[in-house]
Backbone bond lengths (Angstrom), bond angles and torsions (degrees), N, CA, C in turn:
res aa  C-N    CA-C-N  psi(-1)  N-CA   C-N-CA  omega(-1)  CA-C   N-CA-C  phi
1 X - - - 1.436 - - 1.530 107.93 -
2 X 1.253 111.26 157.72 1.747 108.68 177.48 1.249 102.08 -152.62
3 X 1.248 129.81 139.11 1.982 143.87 -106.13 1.699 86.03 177.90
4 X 1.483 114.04 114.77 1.144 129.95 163.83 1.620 121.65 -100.42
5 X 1.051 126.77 148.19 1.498 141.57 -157.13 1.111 101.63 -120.32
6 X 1.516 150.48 129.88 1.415 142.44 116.42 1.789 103.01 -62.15
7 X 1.441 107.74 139.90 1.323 109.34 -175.89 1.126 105.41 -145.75
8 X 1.431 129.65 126.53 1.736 140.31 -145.92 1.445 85.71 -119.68
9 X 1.380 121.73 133.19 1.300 119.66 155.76 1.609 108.69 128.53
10 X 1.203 115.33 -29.18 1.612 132.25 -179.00 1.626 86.11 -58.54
11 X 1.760 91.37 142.72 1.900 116.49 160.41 1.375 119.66 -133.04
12 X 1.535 96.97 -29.56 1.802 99.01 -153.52 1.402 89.36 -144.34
13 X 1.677 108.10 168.90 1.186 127.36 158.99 1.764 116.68 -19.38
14 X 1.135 92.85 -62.89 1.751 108.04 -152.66 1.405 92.49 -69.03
15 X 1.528 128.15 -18.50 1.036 126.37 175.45 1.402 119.58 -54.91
16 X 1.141 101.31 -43.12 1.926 131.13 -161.70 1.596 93.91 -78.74
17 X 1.515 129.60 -46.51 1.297 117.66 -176.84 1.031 121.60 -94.14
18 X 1.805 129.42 1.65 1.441 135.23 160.50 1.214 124.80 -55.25
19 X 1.978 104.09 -42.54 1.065 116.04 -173.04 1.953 118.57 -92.17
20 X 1.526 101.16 -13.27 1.218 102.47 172.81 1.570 136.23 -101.53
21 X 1.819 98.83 3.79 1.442 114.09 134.30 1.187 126.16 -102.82
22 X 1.308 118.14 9.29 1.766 112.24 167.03 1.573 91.18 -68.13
23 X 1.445 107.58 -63.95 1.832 119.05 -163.34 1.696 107.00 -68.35
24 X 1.095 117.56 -27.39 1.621 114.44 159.17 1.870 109.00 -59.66
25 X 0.962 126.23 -28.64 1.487 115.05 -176.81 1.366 115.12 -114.61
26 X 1.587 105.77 29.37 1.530 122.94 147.64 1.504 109.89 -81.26
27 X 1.270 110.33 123.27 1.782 123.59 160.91 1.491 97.26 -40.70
28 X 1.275 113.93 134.93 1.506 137.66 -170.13 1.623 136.68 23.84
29 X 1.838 93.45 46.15 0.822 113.58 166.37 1.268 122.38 -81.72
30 X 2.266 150.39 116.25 1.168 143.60 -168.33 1.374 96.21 -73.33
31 X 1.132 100.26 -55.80 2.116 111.69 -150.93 1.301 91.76 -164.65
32 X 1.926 88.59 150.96 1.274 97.42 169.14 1.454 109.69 -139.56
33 X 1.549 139.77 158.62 1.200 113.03 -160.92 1.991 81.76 -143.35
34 X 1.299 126.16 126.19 1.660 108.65 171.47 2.040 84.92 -134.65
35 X 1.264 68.35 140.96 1.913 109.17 -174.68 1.829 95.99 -102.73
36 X 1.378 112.94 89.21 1.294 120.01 -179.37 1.858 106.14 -64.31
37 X 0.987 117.38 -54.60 1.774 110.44 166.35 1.611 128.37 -36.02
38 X 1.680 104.47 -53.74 1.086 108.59 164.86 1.543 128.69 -91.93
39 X 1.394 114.98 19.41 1.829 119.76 177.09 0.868 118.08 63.41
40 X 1.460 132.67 29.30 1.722 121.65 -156.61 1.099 97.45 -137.91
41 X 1.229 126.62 162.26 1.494 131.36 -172.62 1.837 99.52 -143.88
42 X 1.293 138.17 113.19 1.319 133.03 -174.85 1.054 109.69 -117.69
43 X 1.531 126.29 105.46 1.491 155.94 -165.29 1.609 111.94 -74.41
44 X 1.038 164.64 114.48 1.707 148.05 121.79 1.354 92.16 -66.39
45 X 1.887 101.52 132.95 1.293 100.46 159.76 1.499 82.05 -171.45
46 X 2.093 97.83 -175.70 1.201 115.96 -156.66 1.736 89.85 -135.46
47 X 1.456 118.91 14.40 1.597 138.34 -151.31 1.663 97.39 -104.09
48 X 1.069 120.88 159.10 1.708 143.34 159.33 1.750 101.75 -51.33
49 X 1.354 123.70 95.73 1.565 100.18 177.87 1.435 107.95 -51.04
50 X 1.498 133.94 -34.22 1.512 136.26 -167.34 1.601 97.37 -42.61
51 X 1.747 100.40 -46.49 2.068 89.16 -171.71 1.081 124.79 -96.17
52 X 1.734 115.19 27.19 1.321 132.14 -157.12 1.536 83.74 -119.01
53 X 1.134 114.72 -33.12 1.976 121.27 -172.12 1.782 83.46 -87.39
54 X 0.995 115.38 -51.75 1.595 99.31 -162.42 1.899 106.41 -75.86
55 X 0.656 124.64 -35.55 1.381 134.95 174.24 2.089 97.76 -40.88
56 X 1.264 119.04 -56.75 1.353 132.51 166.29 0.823 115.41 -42.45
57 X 1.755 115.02 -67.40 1.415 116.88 -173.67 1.604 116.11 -66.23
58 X 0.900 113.37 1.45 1.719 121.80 -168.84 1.370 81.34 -69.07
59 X 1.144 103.62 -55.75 1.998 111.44 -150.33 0.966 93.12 -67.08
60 X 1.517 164.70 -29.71 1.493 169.98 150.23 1.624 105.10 140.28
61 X 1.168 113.54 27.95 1.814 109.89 167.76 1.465 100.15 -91.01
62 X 1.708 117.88 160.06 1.578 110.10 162.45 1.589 103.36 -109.35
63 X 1.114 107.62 160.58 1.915 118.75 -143.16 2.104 79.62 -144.41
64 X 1.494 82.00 118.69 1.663 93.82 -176.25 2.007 89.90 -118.52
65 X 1.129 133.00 132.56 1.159 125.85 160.16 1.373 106.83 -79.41
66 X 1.477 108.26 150.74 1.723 119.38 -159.82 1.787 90.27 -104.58
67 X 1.472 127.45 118.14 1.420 95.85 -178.95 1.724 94.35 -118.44
């Protein structure tokens, strides 16, 4: 499955790789790919999106699923 993110709070690089080993060390997470310009974060996974949004929000971004 693949689960898109609007994600409020991204600026920089480090932004983009906080959040794509937060969501890499979700259980059945494939890949994750976030486009800091465009706010989005695009998930493959086999994971709960609920802990795929909370995994984000940990880091202090808010994580809207795009449906």
């Amino acid at each position: 499955m693949i689960t898109t993110f609007n994600i409020d709070g991204m600026h920089c690089t480090s932004c983009k790789v906080l959040i794509e080993d937060a969501c890499a060390d979700v259980p059945g997470v494939i890949a994750c790919q976030v486009d800091v310009d465009a706010g989005i974060a695009v998930i493959e996974h086999d994971a709960d999106r609920a802990a795929l949004a909370r995994a984000i929000q940990a880091l202090g971004y808010q994580a809207q699923e795009v449906v």
